[in-house]
C-alpha positions as CSV (number, residue, x, y, z in Angstrom):
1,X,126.0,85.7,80.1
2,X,124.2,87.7,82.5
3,X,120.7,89.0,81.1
4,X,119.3,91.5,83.0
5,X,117.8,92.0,86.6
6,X,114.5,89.7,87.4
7,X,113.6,91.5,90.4
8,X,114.4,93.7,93.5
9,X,113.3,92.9,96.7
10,X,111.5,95.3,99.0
11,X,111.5,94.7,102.3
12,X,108.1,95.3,104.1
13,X,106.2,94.8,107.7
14,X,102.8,94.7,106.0
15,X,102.5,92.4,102.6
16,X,98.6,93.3,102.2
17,X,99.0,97.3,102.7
18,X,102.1,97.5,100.9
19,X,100.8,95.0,98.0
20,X,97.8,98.0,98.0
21,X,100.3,100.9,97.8
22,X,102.2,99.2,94.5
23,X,99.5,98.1,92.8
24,X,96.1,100.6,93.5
25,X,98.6,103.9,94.0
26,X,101.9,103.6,92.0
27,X,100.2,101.2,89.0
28,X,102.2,97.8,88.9
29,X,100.4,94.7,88.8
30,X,100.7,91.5,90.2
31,X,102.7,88.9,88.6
32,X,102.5,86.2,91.5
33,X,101.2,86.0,95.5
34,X,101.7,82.8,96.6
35,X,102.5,81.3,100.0
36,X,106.5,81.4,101.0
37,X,107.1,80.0,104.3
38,X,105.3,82.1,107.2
39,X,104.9,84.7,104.7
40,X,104.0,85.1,100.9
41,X,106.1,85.9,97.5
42,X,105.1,88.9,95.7
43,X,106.0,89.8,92.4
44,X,104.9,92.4,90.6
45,X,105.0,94.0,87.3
46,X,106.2,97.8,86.0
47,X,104.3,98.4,83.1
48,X,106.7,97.9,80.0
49,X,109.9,96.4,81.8
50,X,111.5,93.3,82.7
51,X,112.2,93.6,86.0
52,X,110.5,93.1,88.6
53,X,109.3,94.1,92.4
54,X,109.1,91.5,95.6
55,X,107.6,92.2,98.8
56,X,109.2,90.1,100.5
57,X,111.2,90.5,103.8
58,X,113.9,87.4,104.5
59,X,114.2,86.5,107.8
60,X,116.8,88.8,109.7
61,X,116.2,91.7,107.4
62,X,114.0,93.2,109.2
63,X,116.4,96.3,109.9
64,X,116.4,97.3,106.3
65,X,112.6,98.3,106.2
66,X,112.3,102.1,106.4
67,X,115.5,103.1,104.7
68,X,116.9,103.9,101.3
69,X,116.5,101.3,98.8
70,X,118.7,101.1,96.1
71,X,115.5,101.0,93.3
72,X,116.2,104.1,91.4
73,X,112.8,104.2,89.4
74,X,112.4,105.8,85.4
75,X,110.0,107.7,84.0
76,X,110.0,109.9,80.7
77,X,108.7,112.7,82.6
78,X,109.4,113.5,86.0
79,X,107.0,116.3,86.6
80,X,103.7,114.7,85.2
81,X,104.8,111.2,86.9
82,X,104.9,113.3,90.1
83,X,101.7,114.5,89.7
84,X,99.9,111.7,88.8
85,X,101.3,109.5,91.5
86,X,101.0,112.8,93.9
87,X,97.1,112.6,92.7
88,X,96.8,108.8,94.1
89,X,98.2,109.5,97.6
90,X,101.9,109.1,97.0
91,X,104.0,110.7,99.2
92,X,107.3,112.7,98.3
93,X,109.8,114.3,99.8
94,X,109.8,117.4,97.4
95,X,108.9,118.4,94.1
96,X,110.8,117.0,91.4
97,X,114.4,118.7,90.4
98,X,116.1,119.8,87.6
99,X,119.9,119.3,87.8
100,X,122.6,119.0,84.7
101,X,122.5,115.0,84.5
102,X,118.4,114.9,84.7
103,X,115.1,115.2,86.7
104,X,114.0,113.7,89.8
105,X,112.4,113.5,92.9
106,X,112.3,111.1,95.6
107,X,109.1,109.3,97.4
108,X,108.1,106.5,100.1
109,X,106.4,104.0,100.4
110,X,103.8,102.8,103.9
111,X,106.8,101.5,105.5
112,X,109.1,104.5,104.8
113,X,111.3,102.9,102.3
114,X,112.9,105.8,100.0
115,X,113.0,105.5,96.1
116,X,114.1,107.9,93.8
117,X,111.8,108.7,90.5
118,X,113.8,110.2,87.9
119,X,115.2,110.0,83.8
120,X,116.3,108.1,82.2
């Protein structure tokens, strides 16, 4: 039986300044860095959950840095999430957005991959 997810990759150009962004700006932390080839495996924790984030890029994926990634991101509050990420230098696209089904708001990372923050 399947469990859960372990991770989701995210591709990046820059393992050092995207490694920075996750773990000094959004507030995950760092569950492996170790060498990988020409290029090192990063895994790293969200506070509270399971699942985790790589930044890793496989060879010939290359194309998929800098467009939406299909990590939808939770939060129990939408609006003070915003603003404390907001506070650290996050970037978003908007403020978040109150629609019938929930909150939410979308934001990028240093490469210009697109994530959406919302409820639950």
């Amino acid at each position: 039986m399947i469990k859960g997810i372990k991770f989701a990759s995210i591709p990046v150009r820059d393992q050092d300044r995207s490694l920075a962004f996750w773990r000094d700006q959004v507030g995950l932390t760092v569950a492996t860095d170790q060498p990988m080839g020409k290029r090192r495996w990063i895994e790293l924790r969200i506070p509270g959950a399971d699942t985790r984030l790589v930044l890793f890029t496989p060879d010939g994926h290359e194309n998929r840095i800098g467009t939406d990634q299909n990590v939808v991101f939770w939060t129990d509050d939408v609006e003070k999430t915003w603003k404390e990420l907001s506070s650290k230098g996050v970037t978003f696209s908007a403020p978040p957005k109150k629609e019938p089904w929930g909150t939410y708001t979308t934001f990028h990372d240093p490469d210009g991959n697109r994530f959406v923050l919302g409820t639950k």
